[in-house]
N, C-alpha and C positions, 0 to 999 in steps of 0.2 A: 599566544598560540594562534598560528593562523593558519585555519578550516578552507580548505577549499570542495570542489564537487564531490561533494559525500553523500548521502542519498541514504530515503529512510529502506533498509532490509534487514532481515536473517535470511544468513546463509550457514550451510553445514557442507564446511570444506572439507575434503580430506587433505592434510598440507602435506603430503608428497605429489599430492595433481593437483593445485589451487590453478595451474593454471589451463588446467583440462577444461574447469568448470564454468557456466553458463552464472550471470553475475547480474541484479537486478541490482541496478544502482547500488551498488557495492565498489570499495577499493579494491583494488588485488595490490597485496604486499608487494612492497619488494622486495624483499627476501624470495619472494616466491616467482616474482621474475628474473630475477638473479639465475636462480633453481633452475627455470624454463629455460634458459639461455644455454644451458652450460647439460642437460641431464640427456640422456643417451634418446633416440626415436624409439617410443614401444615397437614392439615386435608386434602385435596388434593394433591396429586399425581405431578398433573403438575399447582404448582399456579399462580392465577391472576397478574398483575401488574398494578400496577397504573402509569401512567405518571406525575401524577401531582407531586412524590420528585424526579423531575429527578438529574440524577448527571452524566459530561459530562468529560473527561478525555481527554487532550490534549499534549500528548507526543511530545514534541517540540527538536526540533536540533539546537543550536548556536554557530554560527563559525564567526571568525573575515575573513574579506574580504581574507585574506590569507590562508584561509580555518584551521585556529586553532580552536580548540574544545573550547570555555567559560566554563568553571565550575563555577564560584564565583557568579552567580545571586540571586536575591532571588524573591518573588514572585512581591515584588511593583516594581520591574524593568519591570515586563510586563506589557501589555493591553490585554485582549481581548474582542471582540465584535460579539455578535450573533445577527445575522441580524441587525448590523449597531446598536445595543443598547450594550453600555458596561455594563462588566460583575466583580463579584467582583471576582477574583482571587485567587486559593488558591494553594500553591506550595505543592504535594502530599510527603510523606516521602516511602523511598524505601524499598520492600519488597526483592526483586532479588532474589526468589527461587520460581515463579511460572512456572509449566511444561508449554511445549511447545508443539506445534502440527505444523508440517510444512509439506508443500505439498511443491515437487521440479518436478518442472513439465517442461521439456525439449521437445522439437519440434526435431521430426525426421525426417517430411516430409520437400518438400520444402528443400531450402539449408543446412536443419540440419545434413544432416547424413556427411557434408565436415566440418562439425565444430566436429566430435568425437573425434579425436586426441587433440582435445584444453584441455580435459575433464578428461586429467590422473591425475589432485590434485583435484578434484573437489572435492571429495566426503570428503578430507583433511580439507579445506575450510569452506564445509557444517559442518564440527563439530568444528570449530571456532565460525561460528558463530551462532550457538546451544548451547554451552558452555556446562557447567555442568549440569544443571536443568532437572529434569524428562524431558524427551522428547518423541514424537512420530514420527517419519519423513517415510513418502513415496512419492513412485516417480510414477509421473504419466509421460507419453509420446503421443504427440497426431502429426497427418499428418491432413490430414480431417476428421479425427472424435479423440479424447481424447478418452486414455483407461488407467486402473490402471495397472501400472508396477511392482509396487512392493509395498503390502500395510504397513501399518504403522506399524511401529518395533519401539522398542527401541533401536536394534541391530544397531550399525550405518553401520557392516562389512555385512550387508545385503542390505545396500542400496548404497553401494560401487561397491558390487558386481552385482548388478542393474546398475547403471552407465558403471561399465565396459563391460555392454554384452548389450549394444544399439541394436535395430534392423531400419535399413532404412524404413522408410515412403513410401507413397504415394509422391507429389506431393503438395499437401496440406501443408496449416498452420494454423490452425485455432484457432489461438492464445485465442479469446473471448470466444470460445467453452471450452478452454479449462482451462480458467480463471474460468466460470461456472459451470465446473466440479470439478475442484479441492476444491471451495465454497463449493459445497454439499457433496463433502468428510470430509470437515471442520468441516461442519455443526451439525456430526453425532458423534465428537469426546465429551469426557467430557465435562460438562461447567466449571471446575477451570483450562482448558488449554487454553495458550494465542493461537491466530491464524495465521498463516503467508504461503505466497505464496511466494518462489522464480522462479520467471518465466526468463527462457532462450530461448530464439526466435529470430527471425530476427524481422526486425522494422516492416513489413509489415505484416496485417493479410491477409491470402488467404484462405476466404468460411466458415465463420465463420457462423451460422443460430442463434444465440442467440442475439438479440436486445440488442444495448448498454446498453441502462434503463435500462434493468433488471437483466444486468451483473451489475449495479454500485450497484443496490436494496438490493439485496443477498449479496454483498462484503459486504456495510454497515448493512445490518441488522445482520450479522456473527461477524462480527469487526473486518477483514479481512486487513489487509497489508501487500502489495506487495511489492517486493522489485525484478527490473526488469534488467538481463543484455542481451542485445540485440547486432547480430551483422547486417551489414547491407545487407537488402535483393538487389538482381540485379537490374540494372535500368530497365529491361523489366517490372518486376514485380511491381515496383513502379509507373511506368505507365498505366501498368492495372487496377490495385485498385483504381488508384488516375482517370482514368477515368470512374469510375463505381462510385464513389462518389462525382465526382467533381460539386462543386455548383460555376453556372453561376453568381450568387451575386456577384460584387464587395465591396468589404470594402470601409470605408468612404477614401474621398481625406486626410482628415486632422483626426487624432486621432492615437489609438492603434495602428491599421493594417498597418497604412501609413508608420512609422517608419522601418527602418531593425532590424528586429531579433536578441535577443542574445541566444548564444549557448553554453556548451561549448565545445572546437576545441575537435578532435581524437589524442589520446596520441598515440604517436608511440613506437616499442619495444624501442629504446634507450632510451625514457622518453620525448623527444622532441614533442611540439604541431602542428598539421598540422590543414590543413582546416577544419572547425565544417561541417559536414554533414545534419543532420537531420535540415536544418535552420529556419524552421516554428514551428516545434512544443511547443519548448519554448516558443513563441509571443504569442499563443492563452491563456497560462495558464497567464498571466502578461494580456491578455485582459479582459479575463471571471473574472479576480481581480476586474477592473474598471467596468464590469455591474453587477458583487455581489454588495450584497445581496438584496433582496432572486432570485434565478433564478427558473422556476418552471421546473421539471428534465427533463422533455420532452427538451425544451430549453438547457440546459444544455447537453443532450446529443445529439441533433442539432449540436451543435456549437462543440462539439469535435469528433463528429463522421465525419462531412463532412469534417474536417481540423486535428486536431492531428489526429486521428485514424488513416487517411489514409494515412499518413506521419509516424507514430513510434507508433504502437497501443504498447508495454510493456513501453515508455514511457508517456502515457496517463494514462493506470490503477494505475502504480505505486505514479504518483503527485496525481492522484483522491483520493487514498487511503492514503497521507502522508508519500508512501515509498520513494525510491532513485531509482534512474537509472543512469546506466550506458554503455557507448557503447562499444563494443571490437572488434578486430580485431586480434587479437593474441591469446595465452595463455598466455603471461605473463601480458595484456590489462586485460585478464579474471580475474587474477589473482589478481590485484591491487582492480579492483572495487568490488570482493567479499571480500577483505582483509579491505576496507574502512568502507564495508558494517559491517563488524565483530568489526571495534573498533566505529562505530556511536550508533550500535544495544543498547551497554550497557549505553551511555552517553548521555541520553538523561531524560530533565528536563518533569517532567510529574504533569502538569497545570492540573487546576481541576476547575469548576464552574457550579454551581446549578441555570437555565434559569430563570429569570421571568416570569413566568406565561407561559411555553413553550408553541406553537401550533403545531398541527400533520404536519408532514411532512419535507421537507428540509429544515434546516438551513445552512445559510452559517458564518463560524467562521474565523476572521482574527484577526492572531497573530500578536502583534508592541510590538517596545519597546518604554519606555515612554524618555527615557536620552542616549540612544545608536544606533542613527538611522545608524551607521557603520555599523553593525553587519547582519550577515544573518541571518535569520531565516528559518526551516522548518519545517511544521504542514501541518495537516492534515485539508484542509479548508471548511470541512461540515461534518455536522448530520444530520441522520433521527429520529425523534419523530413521535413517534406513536399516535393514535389516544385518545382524554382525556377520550373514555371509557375505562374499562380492557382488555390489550390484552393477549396473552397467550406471554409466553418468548421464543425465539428460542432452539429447543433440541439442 
């Protein structure tokens, strides 16, 4: 089987307008470009949708324990299950020539401006893993407030030269500010470009004013996947956040919480593994597995705002959304995990199934395998449906 530009999202199509819709690293069928080719001009401008033909797109990553790529599956080796009801499965065939929209959005405040030297191949990087395909890519940069740096080019030698003329921040990071800015940048591009956020920050957000709920709302309703490499912030700073969020609730004696953490360690320059750092924020994503589905998002962003958030907010958004994270501490750290990010981007199996009877709001989706329980998986473990009247489709 051979994967090309698939990209980690959930999307909830309606397959009579897949191709109306705005696509965050997503394929669009071709069946459904067929459709577009041939299906009459609305008689409106910006048309209706119906939710009731939804069709949900699940760009899936599988690696044996030894982090090998699988390519040989086919569609009855999965499972998937929305809200805890299995779903019939359909293994999508690949298009690998829709444009790209990417926002790289880089923290200068806050310890950012001591990570610029790390950032002399970066821009190299960024067009790996852009590859060939139409593209649009700008760089935003935020301290306490996100601003656009350099806006969308196809030019990559302009957003290179963006990169190389950083200016130092504030004090600030405000990483969710700046997660929600880069969305409504997203939001504003074509609807046959897929959508993607590289976000570079420290683990820690400092003064962010955008509600988690409504930074996860916007990513999902855009189809927005992150893909996060973070280095780590001071232990002052980690302590200030973590005492501004910290919830006096104990976890149960016996279950999820009780257990130690897995993580994985800090690769050092020689390639050798040292102590995992971030040690919580993994535990909560393997918890929130065990009380899916359905969680109601309020909940949902409860339980990772008072615990991931404030332990590695770019690895939070990046699992929420089905992206990858990565931590770094070097430039050649940086380097591995955006070179990982460049050979996962294209190899990934893109799962497809149409809900029963869907209902508005969030689902949560778990990916298994039915004969391979070795195997890793990563997917994207929720969708938003919209209401069973017509809504209007995202510009």
């Amino acid at each position: 089987m051979h994967l090309r530009a698939a990209v980690v999202a959930v999307l909830c199509l309606p397959a009579a307008l897949v191709y109306a819709l705005p696509a965050a690293l997503v394929y669009a069928l071709p069946a459904a470009r067929a459709y577009a080719q041939n299906a009459p001009i609305p008689a409106s401008p910006i048309p209706t949708i119906s939710t009731q033909s939804t069709l949900v797109l699940v760009p899936t990553l599988v690696k044996t324990k030894k982090g090998d790529l699988v390519f040989t599956l086919t569609a009855n080796d999965f499972t998937i299950t929305d809200n805890n009801v299995e779903q019939k499965v359909h293994l999508e065939e690949d298009t690998g020539d829709q444009p790209l929209a990417l926002v790289v959005a880089i923290e200068t405040g806050g310890g950012g401006a001591s990570q610029f030297d790390k950032y002399r191949k970066l821009a190299t990087m960024i067009e790996s893993i852009v590859g060939q395909v139409p593209r649009r890519v700008a760089v935003v940069t935020f301290d306490s407030e996100p601003q656009l740096f350099q806006d969308f080019t196809p030019n990559l030698a302009l957003m290179e030269d963006a990169i190389q003329n950083l200016d130092a921040g504030d004090s600030g990071a405000a990483t969710l500010d700046a997660v929600a800015y880069s969305v409504d940048l997203l939001r504003k591009q074509p609807p046959q470009y897929r959508r993607a956020i590289l976000l570079i920050s420290e683990t820690v957000d400092h003064g962010s004013k955008v509600r988690l709920d409504d930074a996860l709302r916007a990513v999902s309703d855009t189809n927005t996947s992150i893909y996060s490499v973070a280095f780590s912030s001071s232990r002052s700073a980690v302590g200030h956040e973590a005492s501004k969020l910290n919830d006096p609730t104990p976890g149960p004696e016996h279950g999820c919480f009780s257990h130690d953490p897995k993580t994985d360690p800090t690769v050092r320059d020689d390639g050798s593994k040292g102590v995992p750092e971030e040690s919580r924020s993994t535990q909560y994503y393997d918890c929130l597995a065990e009380l899916l589905p359905p969680l109601r998002l309020a909940k949902m962003a409860a339980i990772l705002g008072m615990n991931g958030l404030r332990k590695n907010a770019p690895e939070t958004v990046a699992k929420l959304t089905g992206g990858e994270y990565f931590h770094f501490s070097s430039e050649r750290d940086l380097e591995r995990g955006l070179a990982t990010i460049s050979n996962h981007v294209p190899n990934r199996y893109v799962l497809s199934f149409q809900p029963q009877s869907p209902q508005p709001g969030l689902h949560a989706i778990a990916v298994t395998m039915k004969d391979h329980p070795d195997l890793v998986i990563t997917a994207r473990s929720s969708y938003w449906a919209g209401d069973a009247t017509t809504t209007q489709p995202q510009p």
